[in-house]
Each structure stands twice: as C-alpha cells, then as structure tokens.
C-alpha positions as a Markdown table, in Angstrom:
| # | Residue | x | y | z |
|---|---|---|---|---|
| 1 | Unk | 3.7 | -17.7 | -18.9 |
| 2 | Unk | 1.8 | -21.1 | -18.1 |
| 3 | Unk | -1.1 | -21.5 | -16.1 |
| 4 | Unk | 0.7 | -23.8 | -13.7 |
| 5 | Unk | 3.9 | -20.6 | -13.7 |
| 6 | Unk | 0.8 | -17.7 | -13.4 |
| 7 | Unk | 0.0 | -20.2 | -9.6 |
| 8 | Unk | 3.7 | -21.0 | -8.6 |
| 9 | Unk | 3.1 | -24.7 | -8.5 |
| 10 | Unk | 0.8 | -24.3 | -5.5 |
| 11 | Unk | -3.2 | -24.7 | -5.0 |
| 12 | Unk | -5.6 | -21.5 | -4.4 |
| 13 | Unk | -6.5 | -22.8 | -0.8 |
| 14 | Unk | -2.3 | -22.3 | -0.3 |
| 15 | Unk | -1.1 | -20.6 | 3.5 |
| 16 | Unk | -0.2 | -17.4 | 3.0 |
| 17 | Unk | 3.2 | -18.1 | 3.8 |
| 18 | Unk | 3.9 | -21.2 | 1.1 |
| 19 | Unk | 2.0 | -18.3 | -1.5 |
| 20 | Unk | 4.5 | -15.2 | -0.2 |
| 21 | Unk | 8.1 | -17.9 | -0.7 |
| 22 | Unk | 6.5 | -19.0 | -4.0 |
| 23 | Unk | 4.0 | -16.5 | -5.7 |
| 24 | Unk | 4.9 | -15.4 | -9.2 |
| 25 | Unk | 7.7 | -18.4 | -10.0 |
| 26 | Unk | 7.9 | -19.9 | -13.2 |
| 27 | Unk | 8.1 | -23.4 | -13.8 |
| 28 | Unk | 11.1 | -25.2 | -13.0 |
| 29 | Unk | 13.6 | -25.7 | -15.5 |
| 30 | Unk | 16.7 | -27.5 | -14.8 |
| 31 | Unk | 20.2 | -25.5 | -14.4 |
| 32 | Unk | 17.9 | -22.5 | -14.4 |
| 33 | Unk | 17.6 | -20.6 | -11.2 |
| 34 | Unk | 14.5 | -20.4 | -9.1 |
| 35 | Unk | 13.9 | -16.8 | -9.4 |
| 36 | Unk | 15.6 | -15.8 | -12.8 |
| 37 | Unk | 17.7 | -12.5 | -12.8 |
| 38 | Unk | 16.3 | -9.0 | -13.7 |
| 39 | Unk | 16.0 | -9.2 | -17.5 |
| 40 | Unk | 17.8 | -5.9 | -18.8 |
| 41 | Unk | 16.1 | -4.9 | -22.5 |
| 42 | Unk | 14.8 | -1.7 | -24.4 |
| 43 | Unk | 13.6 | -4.2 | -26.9 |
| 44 | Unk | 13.8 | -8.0 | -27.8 |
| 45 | Unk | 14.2 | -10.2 | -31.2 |
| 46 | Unk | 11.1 | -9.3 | -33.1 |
| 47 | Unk | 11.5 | -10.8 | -36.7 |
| 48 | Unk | 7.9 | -10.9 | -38.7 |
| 49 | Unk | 4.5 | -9.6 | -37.0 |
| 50 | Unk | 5.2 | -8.2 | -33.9 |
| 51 | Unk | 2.7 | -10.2 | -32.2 |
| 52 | Unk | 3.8 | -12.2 | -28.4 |
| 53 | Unk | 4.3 | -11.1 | -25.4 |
| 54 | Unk | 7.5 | -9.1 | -25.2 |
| 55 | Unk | 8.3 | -6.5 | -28.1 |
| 56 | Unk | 9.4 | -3.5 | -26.3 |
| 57 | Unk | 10.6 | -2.5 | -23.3 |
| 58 | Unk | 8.3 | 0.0 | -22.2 |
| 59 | Unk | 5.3 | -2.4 | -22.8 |
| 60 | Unk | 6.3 | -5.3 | -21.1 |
| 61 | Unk | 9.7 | -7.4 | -19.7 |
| 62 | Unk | 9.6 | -10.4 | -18.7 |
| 63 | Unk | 10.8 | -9.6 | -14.4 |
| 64 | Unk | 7.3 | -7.4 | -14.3 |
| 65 | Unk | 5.6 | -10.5 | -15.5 |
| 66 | Unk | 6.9 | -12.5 | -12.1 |
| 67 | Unk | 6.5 | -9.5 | -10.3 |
| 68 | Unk | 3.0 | -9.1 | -11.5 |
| 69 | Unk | 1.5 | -12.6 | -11.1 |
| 70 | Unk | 3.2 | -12.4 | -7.3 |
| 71 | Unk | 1.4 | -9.7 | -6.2 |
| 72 | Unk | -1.8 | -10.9 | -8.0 |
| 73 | Unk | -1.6 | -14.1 | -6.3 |
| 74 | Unk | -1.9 | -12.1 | -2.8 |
| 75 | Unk | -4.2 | -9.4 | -4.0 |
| 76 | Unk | -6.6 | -12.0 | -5.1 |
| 77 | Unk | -5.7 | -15.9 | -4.7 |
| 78 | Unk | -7.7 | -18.2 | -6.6 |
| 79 | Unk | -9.3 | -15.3 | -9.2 |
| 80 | Unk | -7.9 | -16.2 | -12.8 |
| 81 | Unk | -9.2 | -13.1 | -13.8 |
| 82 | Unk | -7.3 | -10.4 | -12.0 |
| 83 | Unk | -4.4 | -8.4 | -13.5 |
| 84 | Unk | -1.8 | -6.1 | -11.9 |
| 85 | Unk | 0.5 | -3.7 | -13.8 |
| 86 | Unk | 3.6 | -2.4 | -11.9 |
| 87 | Unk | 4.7 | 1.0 | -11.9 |
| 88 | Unk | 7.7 | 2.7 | -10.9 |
| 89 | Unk | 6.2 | 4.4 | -7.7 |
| 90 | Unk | 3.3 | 4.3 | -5.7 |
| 91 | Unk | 2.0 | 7.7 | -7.0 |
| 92 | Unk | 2.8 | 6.7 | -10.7 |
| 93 | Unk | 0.1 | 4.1 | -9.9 |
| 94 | Unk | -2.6 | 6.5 | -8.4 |
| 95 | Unk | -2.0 | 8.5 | -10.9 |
| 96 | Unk | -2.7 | 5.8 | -13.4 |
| 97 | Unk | -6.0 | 4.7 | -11.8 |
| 98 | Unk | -7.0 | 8.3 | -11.2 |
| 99 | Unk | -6.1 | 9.8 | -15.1 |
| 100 | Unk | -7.0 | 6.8 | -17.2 |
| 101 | Unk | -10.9 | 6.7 | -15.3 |
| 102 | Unk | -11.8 | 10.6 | -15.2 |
| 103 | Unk | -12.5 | 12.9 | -18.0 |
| 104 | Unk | -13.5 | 16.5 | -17.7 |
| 105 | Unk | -16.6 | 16.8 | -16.2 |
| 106 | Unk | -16.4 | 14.0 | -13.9 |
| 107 | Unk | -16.6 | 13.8 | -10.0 |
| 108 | Unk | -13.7 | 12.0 | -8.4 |
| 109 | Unk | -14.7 | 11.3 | -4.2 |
| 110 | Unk | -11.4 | 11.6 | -2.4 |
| 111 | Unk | -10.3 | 10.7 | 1.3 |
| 112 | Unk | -9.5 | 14.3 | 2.7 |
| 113 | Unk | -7.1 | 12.8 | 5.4 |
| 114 | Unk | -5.1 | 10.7 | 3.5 |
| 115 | Unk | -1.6 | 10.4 | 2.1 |
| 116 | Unk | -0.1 | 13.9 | 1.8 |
| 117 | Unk | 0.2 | 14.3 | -2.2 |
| 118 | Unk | -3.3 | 13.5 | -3.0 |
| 119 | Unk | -4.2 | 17.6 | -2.4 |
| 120 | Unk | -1.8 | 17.7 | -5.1 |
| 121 | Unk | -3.4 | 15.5 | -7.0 |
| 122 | Unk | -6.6 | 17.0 | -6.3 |
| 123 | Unk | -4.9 | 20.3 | -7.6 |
| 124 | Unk | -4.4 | 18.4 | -11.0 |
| 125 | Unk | -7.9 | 17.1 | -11.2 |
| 126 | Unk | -8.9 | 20.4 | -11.2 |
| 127 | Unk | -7.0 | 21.7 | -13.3 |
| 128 | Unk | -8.1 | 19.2 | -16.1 |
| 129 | Unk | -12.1 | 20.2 | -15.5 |
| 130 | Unk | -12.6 | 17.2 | -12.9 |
| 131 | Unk | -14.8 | 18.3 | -9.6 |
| 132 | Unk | -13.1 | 16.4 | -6.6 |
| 133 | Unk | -14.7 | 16.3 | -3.3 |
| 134 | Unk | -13.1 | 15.0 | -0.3 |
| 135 | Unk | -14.5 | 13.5 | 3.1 |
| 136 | Unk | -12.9 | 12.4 | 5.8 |
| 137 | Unk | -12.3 | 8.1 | 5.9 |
| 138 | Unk | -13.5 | 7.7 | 9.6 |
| 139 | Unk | -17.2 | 7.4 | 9.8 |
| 140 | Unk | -17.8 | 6.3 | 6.3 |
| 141 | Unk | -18.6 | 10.0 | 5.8 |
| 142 | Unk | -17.7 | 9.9 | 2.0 |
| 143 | Unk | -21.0 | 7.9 | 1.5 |
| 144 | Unk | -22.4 | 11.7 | 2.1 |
| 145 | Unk | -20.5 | 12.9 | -1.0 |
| 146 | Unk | -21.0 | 10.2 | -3.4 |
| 147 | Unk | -23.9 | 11.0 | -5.4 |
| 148 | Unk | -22.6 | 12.0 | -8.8 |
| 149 | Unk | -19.2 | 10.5 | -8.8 |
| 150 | Unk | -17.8 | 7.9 | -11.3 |
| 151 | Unk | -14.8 | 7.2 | -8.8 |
| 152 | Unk | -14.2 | 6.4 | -5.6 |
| 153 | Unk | -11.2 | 6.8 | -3.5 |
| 154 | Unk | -10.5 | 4.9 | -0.4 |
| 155 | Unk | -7.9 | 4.9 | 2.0 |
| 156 | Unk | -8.4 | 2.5 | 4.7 |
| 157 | Unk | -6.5 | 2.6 | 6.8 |
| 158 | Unk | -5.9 | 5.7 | 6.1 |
| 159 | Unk | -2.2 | 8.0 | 6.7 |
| 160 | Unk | -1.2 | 9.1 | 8.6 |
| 161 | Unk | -4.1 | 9.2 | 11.2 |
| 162 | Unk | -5.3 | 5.6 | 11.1 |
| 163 | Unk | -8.8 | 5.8 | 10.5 |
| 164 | Unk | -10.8 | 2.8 | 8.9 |
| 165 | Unk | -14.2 | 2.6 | 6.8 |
| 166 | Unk | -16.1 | -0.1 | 6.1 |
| 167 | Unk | -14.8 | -0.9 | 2.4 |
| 168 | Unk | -17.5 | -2.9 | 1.4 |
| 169 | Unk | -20.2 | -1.0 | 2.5 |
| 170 | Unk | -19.2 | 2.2 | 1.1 |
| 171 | Unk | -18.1 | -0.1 | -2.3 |
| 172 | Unk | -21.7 | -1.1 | -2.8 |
| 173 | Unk | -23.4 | 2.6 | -2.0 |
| 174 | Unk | -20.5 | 3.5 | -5.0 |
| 175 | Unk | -21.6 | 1.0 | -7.4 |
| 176 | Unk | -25.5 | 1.5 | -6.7 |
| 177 | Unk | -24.8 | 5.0 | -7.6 |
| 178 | Unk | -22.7 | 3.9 | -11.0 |
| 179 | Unk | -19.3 | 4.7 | -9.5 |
| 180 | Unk | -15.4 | 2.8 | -9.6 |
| 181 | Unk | -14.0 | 2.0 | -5.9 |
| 182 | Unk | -10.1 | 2.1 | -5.9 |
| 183 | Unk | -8.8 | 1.1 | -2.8 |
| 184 | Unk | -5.3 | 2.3 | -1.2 |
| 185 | Unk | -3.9 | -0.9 | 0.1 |
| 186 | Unk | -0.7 | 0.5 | 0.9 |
| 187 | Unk | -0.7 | 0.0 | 4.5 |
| 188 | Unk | -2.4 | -2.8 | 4.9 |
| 189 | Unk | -1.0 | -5.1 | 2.6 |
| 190 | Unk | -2.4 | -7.8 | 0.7 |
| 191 | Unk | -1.6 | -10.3 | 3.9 |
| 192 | Unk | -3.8 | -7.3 | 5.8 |
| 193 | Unk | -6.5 | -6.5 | 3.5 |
| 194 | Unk | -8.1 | -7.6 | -0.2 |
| 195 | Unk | -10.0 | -4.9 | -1.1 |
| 196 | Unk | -11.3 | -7.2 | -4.5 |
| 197 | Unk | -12.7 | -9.5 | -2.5 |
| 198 | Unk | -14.4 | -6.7 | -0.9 |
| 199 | Unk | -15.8 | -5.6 | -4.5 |
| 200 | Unk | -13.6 | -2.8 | -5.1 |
| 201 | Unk | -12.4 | -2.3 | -8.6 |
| 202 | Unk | -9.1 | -1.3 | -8.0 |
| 203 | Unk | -6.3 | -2.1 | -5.2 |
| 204 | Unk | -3.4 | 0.4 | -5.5 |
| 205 | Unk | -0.6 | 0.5 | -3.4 |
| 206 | Unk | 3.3 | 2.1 | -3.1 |
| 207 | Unk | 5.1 | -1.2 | -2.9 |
| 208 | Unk | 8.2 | 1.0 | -1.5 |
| 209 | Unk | 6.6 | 0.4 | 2.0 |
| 210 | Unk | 6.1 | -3.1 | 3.6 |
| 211 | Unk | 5.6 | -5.0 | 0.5 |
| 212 | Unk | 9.2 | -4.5 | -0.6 |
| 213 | Unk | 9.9 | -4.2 | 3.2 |
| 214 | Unk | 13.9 | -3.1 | 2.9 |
| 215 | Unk | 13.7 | 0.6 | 2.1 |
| 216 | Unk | 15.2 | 0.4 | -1.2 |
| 217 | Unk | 12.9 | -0.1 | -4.0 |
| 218 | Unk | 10.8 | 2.9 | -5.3 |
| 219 | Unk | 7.6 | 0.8 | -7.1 |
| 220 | Unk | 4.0 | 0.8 | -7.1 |
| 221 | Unk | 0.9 | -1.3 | -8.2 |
| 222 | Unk | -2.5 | -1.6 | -9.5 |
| 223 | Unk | -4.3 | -5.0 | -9.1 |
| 224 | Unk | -8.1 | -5.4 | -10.7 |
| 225 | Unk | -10.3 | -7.3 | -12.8 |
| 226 | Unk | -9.7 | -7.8 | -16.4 |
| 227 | Unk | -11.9 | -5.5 | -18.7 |
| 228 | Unk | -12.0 | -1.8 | -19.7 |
| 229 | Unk | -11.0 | 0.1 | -16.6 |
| 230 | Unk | -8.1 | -2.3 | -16.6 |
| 231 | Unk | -7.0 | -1.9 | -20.2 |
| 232 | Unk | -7.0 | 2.2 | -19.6 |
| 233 | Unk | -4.2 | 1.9 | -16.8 |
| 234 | Unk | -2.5 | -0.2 | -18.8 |
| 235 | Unk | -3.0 | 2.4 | -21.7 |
| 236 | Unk | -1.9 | 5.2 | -19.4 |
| 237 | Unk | 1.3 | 3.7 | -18.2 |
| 238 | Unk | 2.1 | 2.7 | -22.0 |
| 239 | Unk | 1.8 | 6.6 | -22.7 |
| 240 | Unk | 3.5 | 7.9 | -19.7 |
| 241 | Unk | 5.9 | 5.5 | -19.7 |
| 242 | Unk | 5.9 | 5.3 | -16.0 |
| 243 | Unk | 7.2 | 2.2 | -15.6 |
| 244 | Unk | 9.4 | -0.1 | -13.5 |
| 245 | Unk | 13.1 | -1.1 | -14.1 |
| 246 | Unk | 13.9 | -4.5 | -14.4 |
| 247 | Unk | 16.6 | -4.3 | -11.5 |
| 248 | Unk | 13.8 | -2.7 | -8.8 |
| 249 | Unk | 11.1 | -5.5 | -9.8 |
| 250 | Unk | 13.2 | -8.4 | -9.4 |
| 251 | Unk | 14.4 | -6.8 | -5.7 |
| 252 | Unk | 10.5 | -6.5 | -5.1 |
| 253 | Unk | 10.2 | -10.4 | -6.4 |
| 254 | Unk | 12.6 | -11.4 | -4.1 |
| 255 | Unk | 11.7 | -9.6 | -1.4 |
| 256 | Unk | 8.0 | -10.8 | -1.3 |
| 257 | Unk | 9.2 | -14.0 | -0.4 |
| 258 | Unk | 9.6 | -12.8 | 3.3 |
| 259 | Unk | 6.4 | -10.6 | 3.1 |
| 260 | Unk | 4.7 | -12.8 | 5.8 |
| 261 | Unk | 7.7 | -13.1 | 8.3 |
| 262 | Unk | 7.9 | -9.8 | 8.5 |
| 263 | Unk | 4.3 | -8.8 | 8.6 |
| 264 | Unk | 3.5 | -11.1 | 11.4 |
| 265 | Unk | 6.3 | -9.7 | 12.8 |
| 266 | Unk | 5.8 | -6.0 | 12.8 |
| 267 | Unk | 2.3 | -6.4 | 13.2 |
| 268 | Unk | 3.2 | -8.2 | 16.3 |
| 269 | Unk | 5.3 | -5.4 | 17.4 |
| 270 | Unk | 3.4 | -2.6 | 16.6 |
| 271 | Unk | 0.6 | -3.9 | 18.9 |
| 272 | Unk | 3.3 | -4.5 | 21.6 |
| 273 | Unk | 4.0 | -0.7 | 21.1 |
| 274 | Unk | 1.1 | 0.5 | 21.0 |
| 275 | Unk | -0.2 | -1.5 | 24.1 |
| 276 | Unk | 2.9 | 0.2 | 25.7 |
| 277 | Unk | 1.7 | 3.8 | 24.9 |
| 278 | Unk | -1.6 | 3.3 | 26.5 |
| 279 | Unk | -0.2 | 4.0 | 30.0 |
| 280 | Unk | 1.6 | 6.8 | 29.3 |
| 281 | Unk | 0.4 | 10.2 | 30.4 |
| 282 | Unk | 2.2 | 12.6 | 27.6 |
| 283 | Unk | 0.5 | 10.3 | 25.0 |
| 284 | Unk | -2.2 | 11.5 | 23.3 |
| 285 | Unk | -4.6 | 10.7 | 20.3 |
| 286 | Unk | -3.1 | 6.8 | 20.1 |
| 287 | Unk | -4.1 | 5.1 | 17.2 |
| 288 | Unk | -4.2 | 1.6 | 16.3 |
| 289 | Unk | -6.6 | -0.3 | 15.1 |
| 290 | Unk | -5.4 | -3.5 | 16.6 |
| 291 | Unk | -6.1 | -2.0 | 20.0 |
| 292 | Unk | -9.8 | -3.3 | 21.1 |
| 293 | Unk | -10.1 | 0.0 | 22.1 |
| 294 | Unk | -9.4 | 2.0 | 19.4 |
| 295 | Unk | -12.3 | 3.3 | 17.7 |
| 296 | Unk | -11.8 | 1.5 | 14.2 |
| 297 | Unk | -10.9 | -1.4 | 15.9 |
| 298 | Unk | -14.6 | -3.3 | 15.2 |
| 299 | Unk | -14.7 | -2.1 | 11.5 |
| 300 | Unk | -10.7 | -3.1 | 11.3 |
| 301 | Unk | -11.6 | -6.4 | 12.5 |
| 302 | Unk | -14.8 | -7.5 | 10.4 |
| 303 | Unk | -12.4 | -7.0 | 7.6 |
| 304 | Unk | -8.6 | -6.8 | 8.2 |
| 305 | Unk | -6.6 | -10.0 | 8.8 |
| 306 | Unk | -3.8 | -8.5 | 10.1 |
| 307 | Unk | -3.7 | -4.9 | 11.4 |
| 308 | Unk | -0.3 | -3.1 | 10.7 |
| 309 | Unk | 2.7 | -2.2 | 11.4 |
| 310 | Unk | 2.2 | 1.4 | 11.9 |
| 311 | Unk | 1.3 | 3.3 | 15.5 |
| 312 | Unk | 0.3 | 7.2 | 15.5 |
| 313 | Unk | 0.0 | 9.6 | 18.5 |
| 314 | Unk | 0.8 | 12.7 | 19.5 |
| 315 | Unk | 3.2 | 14.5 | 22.1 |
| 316 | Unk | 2.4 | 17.5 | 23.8 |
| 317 | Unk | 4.8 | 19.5 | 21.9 |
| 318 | Unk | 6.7 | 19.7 | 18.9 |
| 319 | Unk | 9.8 | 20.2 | 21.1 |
| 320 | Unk | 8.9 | 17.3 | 23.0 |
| 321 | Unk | 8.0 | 15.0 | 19.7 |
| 322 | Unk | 11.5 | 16.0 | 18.6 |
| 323 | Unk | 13.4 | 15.3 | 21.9 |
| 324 | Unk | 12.0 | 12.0 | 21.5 |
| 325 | Unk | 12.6 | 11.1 | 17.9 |
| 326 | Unk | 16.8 | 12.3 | 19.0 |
| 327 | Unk | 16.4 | 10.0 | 22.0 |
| 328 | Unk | 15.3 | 7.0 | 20.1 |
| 329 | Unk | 18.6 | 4.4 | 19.5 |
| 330 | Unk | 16.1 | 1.3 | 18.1 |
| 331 | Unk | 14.3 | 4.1 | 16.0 |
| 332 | Unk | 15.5 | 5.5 | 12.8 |
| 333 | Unk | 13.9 | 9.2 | 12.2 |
| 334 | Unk | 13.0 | 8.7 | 8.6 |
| 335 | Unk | 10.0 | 9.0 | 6.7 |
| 336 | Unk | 8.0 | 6.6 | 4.4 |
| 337 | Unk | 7.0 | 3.1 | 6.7 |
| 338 | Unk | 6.9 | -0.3 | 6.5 |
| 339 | Unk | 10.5 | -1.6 | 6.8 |
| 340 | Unk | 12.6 | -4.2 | 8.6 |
| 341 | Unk | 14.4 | -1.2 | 10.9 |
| 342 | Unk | 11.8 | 1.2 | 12.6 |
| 343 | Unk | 11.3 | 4.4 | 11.5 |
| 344 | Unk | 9.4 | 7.3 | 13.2 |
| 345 | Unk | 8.9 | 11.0 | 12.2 |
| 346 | Unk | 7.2 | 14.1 | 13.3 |
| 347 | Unk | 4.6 | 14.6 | 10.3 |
| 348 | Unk | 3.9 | 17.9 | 10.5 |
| 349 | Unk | 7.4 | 18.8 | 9.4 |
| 350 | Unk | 6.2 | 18.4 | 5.9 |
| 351 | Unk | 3.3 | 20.4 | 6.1 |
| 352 | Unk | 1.2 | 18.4 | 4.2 |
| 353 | Unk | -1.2 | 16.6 | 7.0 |
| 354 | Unk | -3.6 | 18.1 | 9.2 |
| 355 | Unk | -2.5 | 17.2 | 12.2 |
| 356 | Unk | -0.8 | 18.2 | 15.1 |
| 357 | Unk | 2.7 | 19.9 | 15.9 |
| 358 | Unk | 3.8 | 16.7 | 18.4 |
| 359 | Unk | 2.3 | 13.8 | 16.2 |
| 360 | Unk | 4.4 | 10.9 | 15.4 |
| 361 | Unk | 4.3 | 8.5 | 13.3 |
| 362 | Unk | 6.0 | 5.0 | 14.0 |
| 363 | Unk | 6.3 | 2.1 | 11.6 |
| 364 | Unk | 7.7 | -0.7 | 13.9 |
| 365 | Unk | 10.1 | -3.1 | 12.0 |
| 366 | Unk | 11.3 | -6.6 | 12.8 |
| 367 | Unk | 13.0 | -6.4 | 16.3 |
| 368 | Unk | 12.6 | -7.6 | 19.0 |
| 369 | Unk | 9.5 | -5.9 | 20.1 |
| 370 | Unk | 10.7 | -6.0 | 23.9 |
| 371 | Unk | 13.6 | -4.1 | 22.7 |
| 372 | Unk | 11.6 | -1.5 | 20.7 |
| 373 | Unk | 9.3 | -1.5 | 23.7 |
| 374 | Unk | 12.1 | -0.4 | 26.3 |
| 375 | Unk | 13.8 | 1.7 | 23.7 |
| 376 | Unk | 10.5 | 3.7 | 23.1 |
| 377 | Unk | 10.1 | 4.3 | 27.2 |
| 378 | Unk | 13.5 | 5.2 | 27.9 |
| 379 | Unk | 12.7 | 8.6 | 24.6 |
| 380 | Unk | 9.8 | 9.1 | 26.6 |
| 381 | Unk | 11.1 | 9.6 | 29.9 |
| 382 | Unk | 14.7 | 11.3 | 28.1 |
| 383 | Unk | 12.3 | 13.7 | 25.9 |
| 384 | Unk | 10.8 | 14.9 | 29.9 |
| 385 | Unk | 13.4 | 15.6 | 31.6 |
C-alpha cells in the first residue's frame, strides 16, 4: 500500500470527520470502486520466494490492510510509525497484548472494576505462573500497585461503572518503574480518547461497540508503535490464528466512515440523558463523565475530547430496574453498547460486576435525544406505579 493510500489522500492536520469518511482508502483507480469489496482468500498466487505482502490467509489479506490503516489513522493521525493488527473480537485482542508481553514470573497490574471477563483472564494469568494484582481505576489507585509490574492495564473509562484515571500520569509512574501501559479504548473511541498520544504503548479496543456502531460485526484491535512489543501481538495472532474474516472487516471499513456522525450524536444524547436523570429521586449513583458534576468529570476533561455514549445508575431495586428496562419502547434490553439503537441492561444479571442489584447500564444511540429523553421518563414513572 502507498504512502499517499496508508493517509487516504488527506493531510495529518485533517477534521476528524473528512479522516472518519476517508481513513484507510487506497488510491483511486478508475472503474475501481472507492472502498474495494472484502477480498475472500486462504492463500494467494505465490510463484518463487514467498516474499510480499500477501502469502497466506491467516497472515495477512488485503481488507485488514484498509481496515488497519483506518483505525491507525484515528488512533494516531500524523504518526508514520504506528501499527494496528485486527482481530476477530475485542477479547482475541486483549488476549493478544496480555499473552505475547507476560511470561511466568511476571506481574501484570489490572483494573479490578473493569469489563467482566478480565477475572477470567486474570484466572488464566495465573494459571500460567503470572502474579496479577488489580486496583480499582478511580483514584489512580493502581499507581499503589505498580512497583514490580512489566504491564499495565488501563481501563479508562472504565465498565461498567464509569470511572476515569489520569492515563498519562499513571503511564509515566509505569514506565519510570520499567513497565508497558495498554490502554482499553473501547468506550471511548479514538474520536474520544488517544491513549498513544498519551504515551501508552498499547490501545486495545472491541470494535463490536461504537467503532463498528451497527451491532453486527464481532472484531477487535490493537494499535501501537512499531518495534518488539508490536511484533509479539503480531506473533501471537499468527499462532492463534485469531483473526478477522474478510466479510466482518470490510463492514467495520465501511462503517467507520460514519464513526463521527454518530459519536457526536450519541455523545450528545447521552449527556441529554444523563442531565435528565439528575432530577430524579429513584436515581442513584449517576455516572457520567460529561456531567460537570460527576466526579471524573475534571480528569475526563483534561484528556477526553468527547465523553461517551454510555450512562450508568442504579434503581432502588432489581424489580424496579427490570420494570423499567420492560417499560422502555426507544430502548432495546440488550447487552454490549455503543450502537445506532439504544440498548440498556441490568448488569448484575450476568454476575460478573460488582455492582448493584438495580444498576443499569444505557448506551444511547442515534435518536432523537428528546425522544429517548421522554421515552426514559415515561419507564421511570411506569416502573413506580
């Protein structure tokens, strides 16, 4: 792919809108289409040395190589020498960071209140000889826990509860101290948060959520700086073979195209929400760090640009939380977050997050945020009665 392909014809200093619409697209060629087509191959004409860029399937194809400049481009516009290797699920790409960088012995510093699997994760570490020790994100109170580690794991902000730390501060105590910073971008997005240019080594992120934004690609990333730690991912998804197909990276392609609409969007919704919640009596523990009142919201802002699309509290009761979820018409009751319809669940149905019986978690999608607005009111006062 050429230089001018790797930029999508535009400059570094690019809004983030004109880089969303044209991030990862080759150079124009005529008859061709814009965006080609998912390229479909187990493996490709390789007469002589098999030396170029495409020799087997489960090494490389051509629609990761859009998909992976696009997100590069938003990760970390303007760096030529960032690289990001897609994966066929978020977890297949924190397991990638997490497996490739540790060896027995090693201390791994993990967020204790972040997404659900990592305690089984944790559970794998373990097994393998690795010492994890977890902390909670709020507070920066891994910084306590660091000494010894050779990784760092950041979730900011973290999920379900919402808390955020200040990356670069804890980044810099990590690398003092000789240890890797990956960051969970999930939530956040690139459009919402660069954890490079905050000197982590690693961004990771589930592109199934708002990245992909539909609810229909499974996929995952890991964006970071060429060199060793980068060349072991790549290693590790070589062996495990957890890779992408062609089909769901061209959807994610396509679909980053719109990545700012609908982030501007949501975000602008989920603020609308949440502002909305503040009055209400049966509403505890509201999180959002766009609210200048929430308690992240001074660390959010020195280095968020945009704050989210997602909105937790809590309801009194479980029965109330699912009175509410049933009386919701706007609102699917789903899990996962980050898509064009809303979604909301009750998280402690899984099991896996400490938190309480009534907590919801709502990811506000693209409408019309006086209609989600109303349609969250009238489940309020229906879950009541």
């Amino acid at each position: 792919m050429s230089d001018s392909a790797a930029t999508g014809g535009f400059s570094a200093g690019a809004g983030e809108g004109t880089r969303a619409v044209r991030a990862g697209l080759p150079d124009p060629v005529k008859y061709e289409p814009t965006l080609p087509g998912p390229v479909f191959a187990a493996h490709f004409h390789l007469p002589g040395e098999p030396t170029g860029p495409y020799t087997y399937g489960r090494d490389e194809n051509p629609t990761w190589t859009h998909l992976e400049h696009a997100i590069g481009e938003l990760e970390a516009p303007g760096h030529d020498d960032v690289e990001t290797l897609a994966f066929a699920s978020g977890m297949a790409a924190v397991s990638a960071v997490l497996f490739s960088q540790l060896r027995t012995g090693d201390t791994v510093v993990l967020p204790s209140d972040g997404y659900q699997a990592l305690p089984l994760v944790r559970a794998q570490l373990e097994a393998y000889g690795i010492v994890a020790r977890t902390a909670p994100t709020g507070g920066d109170a891994q910084l306590d826990v660091l000494d010894g580690a050779k990784l760092l794991w950041i979730e900011s902000p973290s999920n379900p509860g919402l808390d955020v730390c200040d990356i670069r501060r804890l980044v810099e105590a990590a690398h003092t101290r000789g240890a890797l910073v990956a960051v969970d971008n999930t939530l956040a997005t690139p459009l919402g948060q660069r954890p490079l240019e905050l000197g982590a080594d690693f961004s990771v992120a589930s592109g199934t959520k708002q990245l992909t934004g539909h609810g229909d690609v499974l996929l995952g990333y890991v964006t970071g700086r060429a060199g060793e730690p980068m060349t072991a991912v790549r290693r590790w998804r070589k062996i495990v073979g957890a890779i992408p197909g062609p089909m769901e990276a061209w959807l994610a392609h396509r679909s980053i195209a719109t990545l700012q609409m609908r982030v501007d969007r949501q975000t602008a919704g989920a603020l609308a929400v949440a502002e909305a919640l503040r009055s209400r009596s049966e509403v505890s523990g509201l999180r959002y760090p766009g609210l200048p009142d929430d308690p992240s919201h001074q660390i959010a802002s020195r280095q968020m640009r945009r704050f989210g699309c997602v909105v937790s509290f809590t309801l009194p009761t479980r029965a109330r939380a699912e009175r509410f979820l049933d009386a919701l018409r706007l609102v699917d009751d789903a899990t996962s977050f980050g898509g064009v319809r809303s979604t909301a669940e009750r998280r402690g149905r899984w099991g896996g997050d400490a938190v309480p019986e009534g907590f919801i978690r709502l990811s506000v999608g693209a409408e019309d945020p006086e209609d989600l607005v109303a349609d969250v009111l009238r489940a309020l006062d229906e879950s009541g009665r």
